[in-house]
C-alpha positions in Angstrom: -44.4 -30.6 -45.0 -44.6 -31.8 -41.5 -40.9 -33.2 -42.1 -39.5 -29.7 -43.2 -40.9 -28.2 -40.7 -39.4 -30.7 -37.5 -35.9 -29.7 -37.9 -36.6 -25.9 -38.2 -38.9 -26.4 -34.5 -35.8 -28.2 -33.0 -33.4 -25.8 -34.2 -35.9 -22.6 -32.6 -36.2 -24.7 -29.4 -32.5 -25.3 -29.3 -31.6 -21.6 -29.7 -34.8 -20.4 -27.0 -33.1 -23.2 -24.4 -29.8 -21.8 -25.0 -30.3 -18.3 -24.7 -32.4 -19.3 -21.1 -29.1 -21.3 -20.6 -27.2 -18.1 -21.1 -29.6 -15.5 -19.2 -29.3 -18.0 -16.5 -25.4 -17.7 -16.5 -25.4 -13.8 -16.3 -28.2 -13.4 -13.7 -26.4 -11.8 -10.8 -26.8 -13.0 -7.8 -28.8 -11.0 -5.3 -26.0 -9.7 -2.6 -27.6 -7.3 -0.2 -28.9 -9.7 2.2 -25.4 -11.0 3.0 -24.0 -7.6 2.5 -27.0 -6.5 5.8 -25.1 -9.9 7.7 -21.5 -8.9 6.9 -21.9 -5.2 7.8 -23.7 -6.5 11.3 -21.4 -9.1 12.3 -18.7 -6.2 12.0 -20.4 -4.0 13.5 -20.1 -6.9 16.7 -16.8 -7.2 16.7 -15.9 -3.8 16.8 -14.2 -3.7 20.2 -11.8 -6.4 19.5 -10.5 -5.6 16.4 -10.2 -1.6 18.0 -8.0 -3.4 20.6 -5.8 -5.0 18.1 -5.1 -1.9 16.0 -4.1 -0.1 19.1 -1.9 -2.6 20.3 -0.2 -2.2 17.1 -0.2 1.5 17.3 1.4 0.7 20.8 4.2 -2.0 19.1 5.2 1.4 15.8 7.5 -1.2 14.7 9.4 -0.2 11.6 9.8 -2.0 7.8 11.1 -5.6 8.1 11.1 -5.4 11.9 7.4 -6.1 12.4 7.8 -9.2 14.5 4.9 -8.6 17.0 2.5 -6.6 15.0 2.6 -9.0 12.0 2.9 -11.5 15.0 -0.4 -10.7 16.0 -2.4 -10.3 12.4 -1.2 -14.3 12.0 -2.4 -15.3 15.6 -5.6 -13.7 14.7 -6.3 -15.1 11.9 -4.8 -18.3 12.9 -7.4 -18.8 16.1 -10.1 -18.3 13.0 -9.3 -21.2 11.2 -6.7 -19.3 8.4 -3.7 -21.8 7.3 -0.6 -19.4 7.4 2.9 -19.8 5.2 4.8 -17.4 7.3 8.6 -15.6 5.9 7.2 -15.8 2.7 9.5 -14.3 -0.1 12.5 -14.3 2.0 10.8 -11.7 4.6 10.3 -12.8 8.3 7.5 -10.8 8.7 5.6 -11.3 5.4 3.0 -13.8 5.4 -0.3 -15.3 3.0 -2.7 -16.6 5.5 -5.5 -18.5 3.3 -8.8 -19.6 3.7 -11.6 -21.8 1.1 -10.9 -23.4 -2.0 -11.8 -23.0 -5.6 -12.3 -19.8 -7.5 -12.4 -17.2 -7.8 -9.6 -16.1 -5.3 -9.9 -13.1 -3.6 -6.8 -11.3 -2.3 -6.8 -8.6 1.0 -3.5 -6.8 1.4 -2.8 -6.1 4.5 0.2 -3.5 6.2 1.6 -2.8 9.5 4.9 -1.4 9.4 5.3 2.1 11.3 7.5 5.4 10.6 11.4 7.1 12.2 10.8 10.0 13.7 7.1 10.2 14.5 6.6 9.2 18.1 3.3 10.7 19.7 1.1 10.2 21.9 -3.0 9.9 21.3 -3.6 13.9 22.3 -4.2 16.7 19.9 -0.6 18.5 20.3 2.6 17.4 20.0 3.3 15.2 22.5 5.7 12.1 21.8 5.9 8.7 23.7 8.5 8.6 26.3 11.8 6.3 25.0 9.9 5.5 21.4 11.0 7.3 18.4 8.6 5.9 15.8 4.8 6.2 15.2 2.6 5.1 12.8 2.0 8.5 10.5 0.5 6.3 7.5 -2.2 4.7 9.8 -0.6 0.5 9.3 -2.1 -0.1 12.4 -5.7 0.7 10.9 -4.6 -0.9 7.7 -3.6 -4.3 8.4 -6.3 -5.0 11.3 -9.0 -3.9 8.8 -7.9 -6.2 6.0 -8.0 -9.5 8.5 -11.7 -8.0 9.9 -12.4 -8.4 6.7 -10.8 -11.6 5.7 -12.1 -13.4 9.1 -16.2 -12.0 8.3 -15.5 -13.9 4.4 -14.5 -16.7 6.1 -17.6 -17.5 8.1 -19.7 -16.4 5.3 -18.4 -19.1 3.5 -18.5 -21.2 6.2 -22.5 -20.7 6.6 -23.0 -20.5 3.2 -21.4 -22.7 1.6 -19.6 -20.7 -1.2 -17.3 -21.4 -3.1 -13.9 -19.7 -3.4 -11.0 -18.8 -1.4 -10.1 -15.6 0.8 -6.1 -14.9 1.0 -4.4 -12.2 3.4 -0.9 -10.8 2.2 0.8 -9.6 5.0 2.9 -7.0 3.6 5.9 -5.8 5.7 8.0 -2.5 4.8 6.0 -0.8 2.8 7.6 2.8 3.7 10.3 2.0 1.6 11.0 -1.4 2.1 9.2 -2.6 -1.6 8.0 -5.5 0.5 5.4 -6.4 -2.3 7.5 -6.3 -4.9 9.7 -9.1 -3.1 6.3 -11.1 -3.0 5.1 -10.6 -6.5 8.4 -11.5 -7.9 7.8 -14.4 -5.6 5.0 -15.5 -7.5 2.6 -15.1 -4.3 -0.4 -13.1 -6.6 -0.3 -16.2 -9.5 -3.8 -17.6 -9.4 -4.9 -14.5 -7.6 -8.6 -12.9 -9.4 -8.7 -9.8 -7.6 -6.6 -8.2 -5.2 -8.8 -5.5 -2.2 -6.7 -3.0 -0.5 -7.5 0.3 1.1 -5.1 3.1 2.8 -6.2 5.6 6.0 -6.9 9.1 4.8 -8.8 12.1 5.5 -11.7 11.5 3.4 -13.7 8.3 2.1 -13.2 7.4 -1.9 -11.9 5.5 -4.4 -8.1 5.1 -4.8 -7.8 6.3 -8.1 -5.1 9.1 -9.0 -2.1 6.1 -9.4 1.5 6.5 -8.1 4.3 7.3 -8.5 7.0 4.3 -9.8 10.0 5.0 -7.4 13.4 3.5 -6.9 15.6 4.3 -4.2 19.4 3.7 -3.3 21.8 4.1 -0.8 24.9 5.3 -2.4 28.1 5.1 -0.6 31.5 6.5 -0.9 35.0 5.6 0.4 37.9 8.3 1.2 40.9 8.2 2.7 40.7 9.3 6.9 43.2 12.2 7.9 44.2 15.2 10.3 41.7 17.3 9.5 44.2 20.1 10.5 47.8 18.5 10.7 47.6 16.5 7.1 44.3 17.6 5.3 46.4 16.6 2.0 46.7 12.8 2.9 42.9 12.9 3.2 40.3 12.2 0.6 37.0 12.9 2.2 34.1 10.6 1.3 31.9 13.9 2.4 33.1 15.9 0.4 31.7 13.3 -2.3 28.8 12.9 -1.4 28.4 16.8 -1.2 29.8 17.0 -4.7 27.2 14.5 -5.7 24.2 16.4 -4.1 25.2 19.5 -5.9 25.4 17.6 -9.2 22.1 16.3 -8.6 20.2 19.3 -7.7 21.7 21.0 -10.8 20.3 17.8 -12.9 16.8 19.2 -11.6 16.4 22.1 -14.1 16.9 19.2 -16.5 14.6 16.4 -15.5 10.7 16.5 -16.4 8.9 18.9 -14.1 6.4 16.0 -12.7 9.5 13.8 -11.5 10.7 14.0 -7.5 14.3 13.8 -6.4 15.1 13.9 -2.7 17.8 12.3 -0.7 19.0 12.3 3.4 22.7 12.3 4.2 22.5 9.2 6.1 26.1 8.9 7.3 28.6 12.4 7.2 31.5 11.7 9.4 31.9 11.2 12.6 34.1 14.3 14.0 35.3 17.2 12.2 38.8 17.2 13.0 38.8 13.5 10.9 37.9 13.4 7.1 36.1 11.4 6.8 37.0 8.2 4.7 32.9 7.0 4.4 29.7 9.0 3.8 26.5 7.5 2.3 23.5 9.6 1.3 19.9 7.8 0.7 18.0 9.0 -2.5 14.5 8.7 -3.9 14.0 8.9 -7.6 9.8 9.4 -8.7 7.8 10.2 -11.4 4.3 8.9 -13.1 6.2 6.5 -15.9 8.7 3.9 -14.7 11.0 4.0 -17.7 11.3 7.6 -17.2 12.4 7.1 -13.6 14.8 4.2 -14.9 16.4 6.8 -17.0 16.6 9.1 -14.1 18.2 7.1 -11.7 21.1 5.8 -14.6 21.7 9.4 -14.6 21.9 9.6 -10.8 24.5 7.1 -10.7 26.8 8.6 -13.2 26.7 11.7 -11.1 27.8 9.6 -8.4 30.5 8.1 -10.8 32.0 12.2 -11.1 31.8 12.7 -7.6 34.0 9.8 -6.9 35.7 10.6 -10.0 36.6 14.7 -8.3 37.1 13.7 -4.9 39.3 10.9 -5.5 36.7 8.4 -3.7 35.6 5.2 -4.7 31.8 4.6 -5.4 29.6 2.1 -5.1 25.8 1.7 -4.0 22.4 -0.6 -3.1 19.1 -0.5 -4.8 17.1 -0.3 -1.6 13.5 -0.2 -2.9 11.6 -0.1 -6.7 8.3 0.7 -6.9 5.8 0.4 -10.2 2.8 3.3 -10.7 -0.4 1.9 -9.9 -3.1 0.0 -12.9 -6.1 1.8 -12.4 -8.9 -0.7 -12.9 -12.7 1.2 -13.5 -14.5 -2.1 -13.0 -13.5 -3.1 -10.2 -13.5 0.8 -8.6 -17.6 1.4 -9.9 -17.8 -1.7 -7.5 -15.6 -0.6 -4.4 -17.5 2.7 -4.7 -20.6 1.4 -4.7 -20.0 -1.0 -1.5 -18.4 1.9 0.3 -21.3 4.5 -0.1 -23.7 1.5 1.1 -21.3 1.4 4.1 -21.1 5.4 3.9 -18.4 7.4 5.9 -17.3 8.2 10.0 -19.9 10.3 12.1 -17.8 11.9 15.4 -18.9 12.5 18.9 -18.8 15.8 20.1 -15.9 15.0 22.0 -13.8 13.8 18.8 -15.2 16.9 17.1 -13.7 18.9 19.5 -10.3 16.9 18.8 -10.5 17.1 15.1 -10.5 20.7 15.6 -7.8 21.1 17.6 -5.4 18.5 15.2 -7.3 21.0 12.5 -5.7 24.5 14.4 -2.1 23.3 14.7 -2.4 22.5 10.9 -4.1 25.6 9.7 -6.5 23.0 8.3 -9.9 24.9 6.8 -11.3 21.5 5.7 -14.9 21.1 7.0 -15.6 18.0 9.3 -18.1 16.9 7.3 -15.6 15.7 4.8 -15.3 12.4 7.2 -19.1 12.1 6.6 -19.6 11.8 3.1 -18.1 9.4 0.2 -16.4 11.1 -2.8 -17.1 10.2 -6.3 -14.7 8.1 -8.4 -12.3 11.6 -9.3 -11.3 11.4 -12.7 -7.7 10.6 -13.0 -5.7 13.9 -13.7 -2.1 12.3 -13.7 -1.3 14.3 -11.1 0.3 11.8 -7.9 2.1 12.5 -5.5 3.1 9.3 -3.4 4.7 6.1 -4.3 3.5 2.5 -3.4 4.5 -1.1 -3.7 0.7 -1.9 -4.2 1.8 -0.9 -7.9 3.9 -4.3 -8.5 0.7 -6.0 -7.2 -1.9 -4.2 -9.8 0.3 -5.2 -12.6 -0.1 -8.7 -11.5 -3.3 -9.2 -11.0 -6.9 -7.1 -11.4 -6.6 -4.6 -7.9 -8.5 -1.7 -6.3 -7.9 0.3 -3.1 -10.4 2.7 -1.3 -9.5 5.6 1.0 -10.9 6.0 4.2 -11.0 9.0 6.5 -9.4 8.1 9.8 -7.4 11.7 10.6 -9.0 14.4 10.7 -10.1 16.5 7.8 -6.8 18.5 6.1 -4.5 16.1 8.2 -1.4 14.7 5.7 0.1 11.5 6.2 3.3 11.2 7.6 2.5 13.6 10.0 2.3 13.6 14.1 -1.0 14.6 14.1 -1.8 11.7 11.7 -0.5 9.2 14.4 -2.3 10.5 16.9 -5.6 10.5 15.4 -4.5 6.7 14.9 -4.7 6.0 18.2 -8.1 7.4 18.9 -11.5 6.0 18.0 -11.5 8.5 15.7 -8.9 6.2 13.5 -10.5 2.7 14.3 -13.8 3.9 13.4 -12.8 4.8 10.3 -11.0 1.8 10.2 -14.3 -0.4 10.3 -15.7 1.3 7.8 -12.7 0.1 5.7 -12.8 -3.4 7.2 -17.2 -3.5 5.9 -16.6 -1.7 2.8 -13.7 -4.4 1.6 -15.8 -7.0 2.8 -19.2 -6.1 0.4 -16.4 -6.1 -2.6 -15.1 -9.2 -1.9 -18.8 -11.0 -1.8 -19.6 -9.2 -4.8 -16.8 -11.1 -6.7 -17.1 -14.1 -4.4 -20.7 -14.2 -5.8 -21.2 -12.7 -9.8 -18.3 -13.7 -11.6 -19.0 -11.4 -14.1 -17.6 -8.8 -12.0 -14.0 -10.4 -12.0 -14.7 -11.3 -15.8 -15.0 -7.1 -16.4 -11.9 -6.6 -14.6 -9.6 -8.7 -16.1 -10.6 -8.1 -19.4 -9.7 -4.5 -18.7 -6.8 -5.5 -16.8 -5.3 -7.3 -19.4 -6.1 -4.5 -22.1 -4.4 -1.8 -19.9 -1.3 -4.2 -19.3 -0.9 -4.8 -22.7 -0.3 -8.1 -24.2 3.8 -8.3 -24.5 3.9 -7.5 -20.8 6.8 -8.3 -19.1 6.9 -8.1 -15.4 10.8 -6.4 -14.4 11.1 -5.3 -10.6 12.5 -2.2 -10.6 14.7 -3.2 -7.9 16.0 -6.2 -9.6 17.3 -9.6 -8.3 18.4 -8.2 -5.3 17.2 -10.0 -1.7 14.9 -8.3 0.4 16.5 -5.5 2.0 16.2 -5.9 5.7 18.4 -3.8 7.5 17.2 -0.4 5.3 16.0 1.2 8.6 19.3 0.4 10.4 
């Protein structure tokens, strides 16, 4: 009896050691102490990394042309012990500074690229910056200082610590249009990657989670034949007149295109006098909507119109993918997290006297938005479909498990892209908020630095969403990075 009964003892002891064996493997490890440290030592460093994000609101340098502000980032980073593999992808100005070693791998996007058109100074009316004529409306400079804040407080937690892992920084050039992040995901740059953290300024605090829109953009280009306006009009063949036959044709294709898509273009070159035709025009246009293949379609559409125009005008035709932009992999997991660490953090309090500039920015808006709105962290809002912007942090999420937060540094009711974003930007009102981002990244990362559970969760849904025959295609191609779009 005693025999029989040995192997069934074994066999219960076995199971009872294995299932402490697995308890022990899914206890999560304990985080807010180091979460207490992190949000401190940030809390120290305020001033310089306030001083950096101005500097690069100072520098407003545009897509690909970053040299001093992404300059800086890697200089920073460098001085804090970060290996950096700079011109990545063919870019000059993108770079993957790295830290640690092992997994999991955490990933911190980071922008800096400014905006045409936008220069103003740090005052509450519209004031712009003698001899500049860019600004940063999208907040870059908050963006990218932020992420390396971040990046530099994982770093000397590891340090003291003694975790393992690896922290990387993607400095990401051009994202107004440039698709610098496609360039370095077709690169390869995100293989190996377990999580990618990201966050964007805003005008309130939450959880990036209504998508984007997939874009792709071209510059299409037509050549004429130059004349005497007035003495031989007939030898001429006028590349404006094609390109104002092709506008035409497009806006007529609008009545006939799903009502969520968005088709807009600038005449980038018409001419240069009007007693010349002109024998070149080019017009720039941006084709959107919610599902890539649908903006695929779009855009083949767009370039037969272009074909006709030629075609009528008797102009020849050709034209450049400049950017191509995927809609964005939402990922729950990972945004429960991010929402959690950024109501721990919780949102930007103002002085009087920013109050007092929030209101004005507010009156030349005909903003009702309370204040308040700056104060408080929004719940995850269930995703409607409804987007409105495009972003080459798409391309990224559909190679690896990715979450962005939003963080309110512009006054409540302020849009992006606007003056009166830029010159909230360069107030404490921006780099406040900006720390907020910089703390609330950093409480994700140690999260999946620490539980790998939580980068288990995500990728399993990650990979469900993908879908298993997934087959990454740039929208824009094989094409080089384009460089000179802002010229």
């Amino acid at each position: 009896m005693r025999q029989k009964l040995q192997p069934i003892i074994l066999g219960m002891l076995l199971l009872v050691a294995n299932n402490l064996l697995a308890q022990k493997k899914k206890q999560v490890v304990k985080t807010e102490p180091f979460k207490k440290e992190a949000i401190s030592d940030l809390s120290g460093r305020y001033a310089q990394y306030r001083d950096i994000a101005l500097q690069i609101w100072d520098y407003a340098e545009l897509g690909y042309k970053e040299v001093k502000s992404s300059g800086l980032l890697q200089e920073t980073l460098k001085s804090n012990g970060f290996t950096i593999d700079a011109g990545v992808a063919g870019i000059p100005t993108a770079f993957v500074a790295s830290y640690g070693s092992g997994e999991p791998v955490i990933g911190i996007l980071a922008e800096f690229d400014a905006l045409p058109g936008l220069s103003q100074q740090a005052k509450p009316e519209k004031i712009p910056v003698e001899g500049r004529n860019t600004g940063h409306g999208c907040g870059h400079h908050l963006f990218g200082t932020a992420s390396i804040a971040a990046a530099i407080e994982l770093k000397a937690l590891i340090d003291k610590r003694q975790w393992k892992g690896a922290v990387k920084v993607y400095g990401c050039p051009a994202e107004e249009g440039g698709s610098g992040k496609v360039y370095m995901t077709r690169a390869g740059l995100f293989d190996g990657v377990d999580a990618v953290i990201h966050w964007h300024p805003s005008d309130e605090n939450t959880v990036w989670a209504d998508g984007a829109l997939a874009n792709k953009s071209a510059k299409f280009r037509f050549h004429g034949t130059s004349a005497h306006a007035a003495a031989a009009p007939e030898k001429g063949r006028s590349a404006l007149d094609a390109v104002e036959a092709m506008n035409h044709m497009a806006n007529m294709m609008r009545e006939h295109i799903p009502s969520d898509a968005r088709l807009h273009y600038v005449i980038t070159n018409g001419g240069k006098a009007p007693n010349v035709v002109p024998d070149f025009a080019e017009v720039y246009y941006y084709v959107r909507h919610p599902n890539r293949e649908i903006t695929k379609d779009i855009f083949d559409r767009l370039v037969n119109i272009a074909d006709g125009a030629a075609l009528g005008t008797g102009t020849k035709t050709d034209h450049e993918i400049i950017g191509g932009t995927f809609d964005i992999l939402f990922n729950s997991s990972l945004a429960g997290l991010a929402h959690a660490n950024l109501s721990m953090v919780g949102g930007v309090s103002y002085t009087p006297e920013e109050t007092a500039f929030a209101k004005k920015i507010q009156s030349t808006l005909g903003a009702t938005v309370p204040l308040e709105q700056a104060t408080i962290v929004k719940p995850v809002q269930k995703r409607t479909g409804k987007t409105t912007g495009s972003t080459d942090v798409g391309d990224v999420s559909y190679a690896v498990p990715t979450v962005g937060i939003r963080v309110a540094t512009w006054a409540p009711g302020t849009p992006a892209h606007s003056w009166q974003a830029v010159a909230c930007g360069g107030t404490e009102m921006g780099t406040k908020g900006m720390l907020v981002a910089a703390k609330a990244m950093t409480l994700t990362a140690i999260d999946l630095l620490l539980n790998p559970e939580e980068i288990k969760k995500a990728k399993e849904e990650f990979h469900l969403a993908r879908g298993e025959n997934f087959k990454y295609e740039p929208l824009l191609g094989d094409r080089k990075p384009a460089l000179n779009y802002r010229d």
